[in-house]
C-alpha positions as CSV (number, residue, x, y, z in Angstrom):
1,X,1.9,-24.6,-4.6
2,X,5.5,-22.6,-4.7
3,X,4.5,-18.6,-4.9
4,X,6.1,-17.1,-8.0
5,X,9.4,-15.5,-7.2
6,X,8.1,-11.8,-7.6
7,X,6.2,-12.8,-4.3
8,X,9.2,-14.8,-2.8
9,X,11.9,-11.9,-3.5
10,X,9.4,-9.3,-1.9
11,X,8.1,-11.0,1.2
12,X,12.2,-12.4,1.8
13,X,13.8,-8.8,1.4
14,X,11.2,-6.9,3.6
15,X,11.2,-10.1,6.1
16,X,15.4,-9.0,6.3
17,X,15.0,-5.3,6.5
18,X,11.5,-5.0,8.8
19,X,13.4,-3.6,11.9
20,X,15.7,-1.5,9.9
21,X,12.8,-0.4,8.0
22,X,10.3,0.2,11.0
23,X,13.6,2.6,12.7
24,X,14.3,4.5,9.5
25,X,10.4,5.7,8.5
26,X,9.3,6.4,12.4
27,X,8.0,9.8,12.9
28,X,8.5,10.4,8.7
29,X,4.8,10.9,8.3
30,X,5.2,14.1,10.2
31,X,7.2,15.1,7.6
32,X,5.4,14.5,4.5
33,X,2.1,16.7,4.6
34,X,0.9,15.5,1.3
35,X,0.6,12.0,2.3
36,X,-1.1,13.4,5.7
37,X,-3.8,15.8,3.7
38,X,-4.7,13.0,1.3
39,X,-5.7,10.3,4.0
40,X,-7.0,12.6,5.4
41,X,-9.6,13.2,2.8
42,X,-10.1,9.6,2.7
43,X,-10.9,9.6,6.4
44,X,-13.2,11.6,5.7
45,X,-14.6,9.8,3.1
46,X,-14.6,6.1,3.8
47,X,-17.4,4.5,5.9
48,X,-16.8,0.9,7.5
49,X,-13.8,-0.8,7.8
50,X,-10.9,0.0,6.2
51,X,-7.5,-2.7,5.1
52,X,-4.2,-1.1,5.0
53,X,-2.9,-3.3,2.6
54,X,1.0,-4.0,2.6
55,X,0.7,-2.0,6.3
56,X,4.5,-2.8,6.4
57,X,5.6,-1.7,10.1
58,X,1.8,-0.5,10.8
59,X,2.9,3.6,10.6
60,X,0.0,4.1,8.5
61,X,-2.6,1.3,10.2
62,X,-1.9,3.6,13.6
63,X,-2.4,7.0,11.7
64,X,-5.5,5.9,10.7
65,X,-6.8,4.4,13.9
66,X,-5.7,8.1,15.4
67,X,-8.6,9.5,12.6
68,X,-10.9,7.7,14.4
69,X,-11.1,4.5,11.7
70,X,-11.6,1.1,12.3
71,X,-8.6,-0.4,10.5
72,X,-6.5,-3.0,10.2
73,X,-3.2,-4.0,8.4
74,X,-2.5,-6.7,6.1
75,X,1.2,-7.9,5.0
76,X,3.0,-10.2,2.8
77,X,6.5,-10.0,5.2
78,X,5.5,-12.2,8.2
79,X,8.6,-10.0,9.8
80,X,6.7,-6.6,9.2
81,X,3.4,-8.1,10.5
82,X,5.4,-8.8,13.7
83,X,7.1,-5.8,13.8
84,X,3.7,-4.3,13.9
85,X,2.1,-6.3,16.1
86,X,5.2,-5.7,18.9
87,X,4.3,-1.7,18.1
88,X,0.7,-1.7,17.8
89,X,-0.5,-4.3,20.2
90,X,-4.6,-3.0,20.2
91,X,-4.5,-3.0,16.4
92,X,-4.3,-6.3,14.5
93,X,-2.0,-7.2,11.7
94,X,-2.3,-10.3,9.4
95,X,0.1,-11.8,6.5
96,X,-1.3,-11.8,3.3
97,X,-1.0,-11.1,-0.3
98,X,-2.6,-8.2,-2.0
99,X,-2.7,-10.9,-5.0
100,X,-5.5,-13.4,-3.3
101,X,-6.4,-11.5,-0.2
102,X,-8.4,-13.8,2.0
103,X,-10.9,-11.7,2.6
104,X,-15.0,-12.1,1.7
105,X,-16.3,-10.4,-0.9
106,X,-18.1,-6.8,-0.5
107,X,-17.5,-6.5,3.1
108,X,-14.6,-3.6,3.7
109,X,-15.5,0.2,3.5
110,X,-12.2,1.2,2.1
111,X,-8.3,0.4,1.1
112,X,-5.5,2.1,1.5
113,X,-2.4,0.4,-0.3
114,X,0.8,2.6,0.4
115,X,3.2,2.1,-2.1
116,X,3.0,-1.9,-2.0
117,X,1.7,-2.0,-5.4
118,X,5.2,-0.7,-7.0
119,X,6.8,-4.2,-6.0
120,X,4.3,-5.9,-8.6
121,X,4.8,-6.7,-12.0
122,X,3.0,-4.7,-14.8
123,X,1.4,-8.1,-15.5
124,X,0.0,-8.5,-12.2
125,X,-1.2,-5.5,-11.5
126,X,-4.6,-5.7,-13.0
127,X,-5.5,-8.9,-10.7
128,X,-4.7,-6.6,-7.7
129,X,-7.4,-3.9,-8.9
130,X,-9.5,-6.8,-9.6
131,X,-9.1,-8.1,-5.7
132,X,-9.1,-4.3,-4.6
133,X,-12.6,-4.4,-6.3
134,X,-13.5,-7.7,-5.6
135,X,-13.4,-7.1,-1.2
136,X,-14.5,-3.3,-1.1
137,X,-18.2,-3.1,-0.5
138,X,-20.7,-0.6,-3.2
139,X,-19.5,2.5,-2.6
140,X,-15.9,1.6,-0.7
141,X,-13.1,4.1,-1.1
142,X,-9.5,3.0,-2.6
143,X,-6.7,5.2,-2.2
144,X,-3.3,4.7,-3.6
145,X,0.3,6.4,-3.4
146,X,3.0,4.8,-5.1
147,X,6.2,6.5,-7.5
148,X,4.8,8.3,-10.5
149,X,7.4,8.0,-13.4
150,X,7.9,4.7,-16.3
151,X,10.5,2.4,-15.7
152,X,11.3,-0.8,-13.3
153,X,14.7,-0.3,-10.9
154,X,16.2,-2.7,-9.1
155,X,17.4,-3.1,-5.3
156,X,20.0,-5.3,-4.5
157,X,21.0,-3.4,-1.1
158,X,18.9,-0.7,1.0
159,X,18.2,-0.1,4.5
160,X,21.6,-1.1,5.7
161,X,21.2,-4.8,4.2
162,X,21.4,-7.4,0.8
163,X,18.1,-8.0,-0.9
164,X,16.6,-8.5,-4.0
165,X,13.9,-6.3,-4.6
166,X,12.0,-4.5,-7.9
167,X,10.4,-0.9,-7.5
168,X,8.1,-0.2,-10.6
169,X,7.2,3.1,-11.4
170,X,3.8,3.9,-13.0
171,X,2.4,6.8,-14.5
172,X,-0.8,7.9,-12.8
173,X,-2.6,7.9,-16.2
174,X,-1.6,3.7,-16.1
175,X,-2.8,3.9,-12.7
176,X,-6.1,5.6,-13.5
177,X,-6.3,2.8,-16.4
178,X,-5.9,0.0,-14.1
179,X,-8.7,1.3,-11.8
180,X,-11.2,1.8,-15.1
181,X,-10.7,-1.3,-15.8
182,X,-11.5,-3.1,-12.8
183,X,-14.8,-1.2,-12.5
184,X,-13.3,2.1,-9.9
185,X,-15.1,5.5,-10.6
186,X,-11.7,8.0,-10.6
187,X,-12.1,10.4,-7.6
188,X,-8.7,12.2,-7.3
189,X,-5.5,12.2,-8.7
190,X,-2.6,14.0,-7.5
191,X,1.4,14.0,-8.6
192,X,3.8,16.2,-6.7
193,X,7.7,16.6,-7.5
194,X,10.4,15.3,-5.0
195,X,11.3,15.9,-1.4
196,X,15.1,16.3,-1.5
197,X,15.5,12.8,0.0
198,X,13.2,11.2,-3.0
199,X,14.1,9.9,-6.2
200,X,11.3,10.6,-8.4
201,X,7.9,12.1,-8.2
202,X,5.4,10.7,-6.7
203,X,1.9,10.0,-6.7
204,X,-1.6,9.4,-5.4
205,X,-4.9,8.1,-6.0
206,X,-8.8,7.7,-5.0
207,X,-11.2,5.8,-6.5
208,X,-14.5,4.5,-5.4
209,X,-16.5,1.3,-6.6
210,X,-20.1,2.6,-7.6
């Protein structure tokens, strides 16, 4: 079955730009201490094993491990996975789509998707929660960050190369929504203005499945 292009586009532009990408955002997560306090809360949270889902380069699958949770990264761009794999050799990585995530149901203890859900379309979206809900376990933790505004851009070059890539950006009450709707109990909600190298606000999430 050919994958619908949405999926095609993504997994070809981030397969071009993983090395780029993995050089440009090492050591960032020192910078940003919103992104650090918030899994952190989820650390604390979350019991069981956790799926960082659209790990990219594995930044945030190694953060985690270094809170002491057993985690592991899932990608669509067979280039990140190996990226992360070539980096984080004692943590393991696997391609895979956030759409149809081969994984049983009920078994993980939490999620952490780091802005992966912004390359989806509004359409989608909902069958994402629904697979978000469908693999976390009764009382599994999701946390979300992604860019908090209303409107779809377009990337035709970034990170030094050509792609073709679509960045939605979703208000947190649509987030909030899509959670609701796929059975999540809200937990936190957070929106903070942008870092001089940022073009928007961004945002953040936890929910939990009762």
């Amino acid at each position: 079955m050919t994958a619908p292009s949405y999926l095609t586009d993504t997994r070809n532009s981030y397969d071009v730009v993983a090395s780029a990408y993995a050089e440009m955002i090492d050591g960032k997560l020192d910078e940003m201490p919103f992104d650090r306090a918030v899994l952190a809360v989820f650390a604390e949270r979350v019991r069981g094993t956790v799926a960082d889902i659209g790990c990219g380069p594995g930044r945030l699958t190694t953060h985690l491990a270094s809170l002491g949770l057993d985690v592991f990264g899932i990608d669509l761009s067979p280039g990140m996975v190996d990226v992360a794999r070539r980096s984080y050799p004692d943590l393991r990585f696997e391609v895979g789509s956030m759409t149809a995530l081969d994984l049983p149901d009920g078994k993980l203890g939490g999620i952490v998707s780091w802005y992966s859900i912004i390359h989806m379309p509004l359409d989608v979206q909902p069958t994402i929660f629904a697979e978000f809900f469908r693999v976390l376990e009764p009382g599994g933790e999701l946390v979300l960050a992604y860019k908090a505004g209303d409107e779809k851009r377009h990337l035709s070059h970034a990170y030094g190369h050509d792609l073709s890539l679509d960045v939605y950006w979703m208000p947190t009450d649509r987030v909030a929504f899509l959670a609701k709707q796929a059975g999540f109990v809200e937990v936190a909600r957070l929106d903070r203005a942008a870092d001089v190298d940022e073009k928007g606000p961004q945002g953040y999430f936890l929910a939990r499945k009762p």
